[in-house]
C-alpha positions in Angstrom: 0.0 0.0 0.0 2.7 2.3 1.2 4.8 1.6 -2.6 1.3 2.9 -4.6 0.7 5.8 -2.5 4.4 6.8 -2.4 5.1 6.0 -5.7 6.7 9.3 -7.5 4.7 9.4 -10.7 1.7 8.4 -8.9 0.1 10.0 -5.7 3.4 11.4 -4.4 2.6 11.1 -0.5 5.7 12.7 1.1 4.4 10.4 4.7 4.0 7.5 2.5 7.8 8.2 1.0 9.3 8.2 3.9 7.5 5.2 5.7 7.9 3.0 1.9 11.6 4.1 1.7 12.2 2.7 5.7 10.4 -0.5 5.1 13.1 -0.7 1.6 15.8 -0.1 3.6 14.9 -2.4 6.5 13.4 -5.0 5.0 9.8 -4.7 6.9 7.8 -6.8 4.6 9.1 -6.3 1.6 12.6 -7.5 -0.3 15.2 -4.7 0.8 16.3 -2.4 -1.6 18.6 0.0 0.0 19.0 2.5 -3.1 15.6 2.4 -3.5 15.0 3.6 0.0 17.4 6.6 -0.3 15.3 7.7 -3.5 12.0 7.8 -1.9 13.9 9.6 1.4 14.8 12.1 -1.0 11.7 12.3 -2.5 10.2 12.4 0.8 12.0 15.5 1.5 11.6 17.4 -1.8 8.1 17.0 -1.4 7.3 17.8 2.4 9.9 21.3 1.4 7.6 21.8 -1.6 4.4 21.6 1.0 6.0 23.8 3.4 7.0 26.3 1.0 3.1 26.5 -0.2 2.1 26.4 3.3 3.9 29.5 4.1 2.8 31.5 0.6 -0.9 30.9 2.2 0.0 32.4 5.0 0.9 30.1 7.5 3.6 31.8 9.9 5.6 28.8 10.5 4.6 26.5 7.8 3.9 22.9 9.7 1.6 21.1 6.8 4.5 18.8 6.2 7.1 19.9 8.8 7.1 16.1 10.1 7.7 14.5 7.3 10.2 16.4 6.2 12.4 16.4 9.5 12.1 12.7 9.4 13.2 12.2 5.8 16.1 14.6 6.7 17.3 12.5 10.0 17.4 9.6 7.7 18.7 10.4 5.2 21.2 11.9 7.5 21.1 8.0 8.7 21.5 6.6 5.4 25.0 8.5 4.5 26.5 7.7 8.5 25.9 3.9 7.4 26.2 3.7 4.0 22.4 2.2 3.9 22.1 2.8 -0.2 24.9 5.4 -1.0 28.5 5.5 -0.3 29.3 6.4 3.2 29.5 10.3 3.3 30.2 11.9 6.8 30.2 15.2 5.8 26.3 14.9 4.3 25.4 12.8 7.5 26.6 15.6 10.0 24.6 18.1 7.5 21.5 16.3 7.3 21.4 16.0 11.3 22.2 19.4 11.5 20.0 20.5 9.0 16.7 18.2 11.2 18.2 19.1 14.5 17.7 22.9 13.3 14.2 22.2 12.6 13.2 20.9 15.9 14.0 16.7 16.1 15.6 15.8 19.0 17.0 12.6 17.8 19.1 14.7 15.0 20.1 16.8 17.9 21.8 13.9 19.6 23.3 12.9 16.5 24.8 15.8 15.0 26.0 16.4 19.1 27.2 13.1 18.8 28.9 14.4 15.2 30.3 17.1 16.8 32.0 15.6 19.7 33.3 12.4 18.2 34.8 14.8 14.7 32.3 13.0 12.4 32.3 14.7 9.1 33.5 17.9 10.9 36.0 19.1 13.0 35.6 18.1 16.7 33.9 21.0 18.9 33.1 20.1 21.9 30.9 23.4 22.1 28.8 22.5 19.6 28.5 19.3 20.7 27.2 20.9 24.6 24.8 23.2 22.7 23.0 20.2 20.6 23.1 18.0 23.9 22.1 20.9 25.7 19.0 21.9 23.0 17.6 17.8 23.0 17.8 17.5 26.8 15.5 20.8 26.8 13.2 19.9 23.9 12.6 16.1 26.6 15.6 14.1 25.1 16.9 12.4 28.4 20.1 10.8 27.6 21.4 8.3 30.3 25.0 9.5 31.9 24.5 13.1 29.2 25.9 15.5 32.2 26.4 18.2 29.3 
């Protein structure tokens, strides 16, 4: 259901994108396909930007038609270039796609890009940066076990 609803030159569902493109890159009921995932990630994300966009040309102060689907598209794709799930292992992109999620509110792309930050992953290490994203998840209800940050 989730492939005919997501599917790009069909009905284009940015939700349905992301959840089709995790079940690909997991294998949750279906054959794994871990290039496929990362196109209907990216897809995911194009659209849900295209939504917001329109969102805030109606007049919608901070957008939020499509904010969630496109913050979780981000994290993983973030995910998908940390691991090397259907493209080449990229740390650079990861750290930017977590950064780019943790920006926009998620608190497990705040952890990560902290993470990122404090380990030198795709970046230089900054152990500031690293407080401030640990800091910003712990406040936004992110309880990390031991984080004394």
């Amino acid at each position: 259901m989730f492939g005919r609803l997501a599917d790009i030159s069909g009905s284009n569902n940015a939700l349905s994108q992301v959840l089709y493109g995790l079940a690909l890159r997991h294998g949750w009921g279906i054959q794994p396909d871990t290039t496929k995932a990362v196109k209907y990630l990216s897809a995911a994300a194009a659209n849900s930007a295209a939504v917001e966009e329109l969102a805030l040309q109606a007049g919608m102060k901070k957008g939020g038609a499509a904010k969630g689907e496109l913050v979780l598209a981000i994290y993983e794709l973030g995910n998908s270039f940390r691991h090397g799930w259907g493209v080449a292992k990229d740390p650079f992109a990861a750290r930017q796609y977590y950064e780019t999620a943790a920006n926009l509110g998620d608190t497990d792309a705040m952890n990560e890009v902290a993470w990122c930050y404090l380990e030198g992953f795709g970046t230089k290490k900054d152990k500031g940066q690293a407080a401030k994203y640990y800091r910003l998840a712990e406040e936004k209800g992110s309880k990390t076990l031991g984080n004394s940050w």
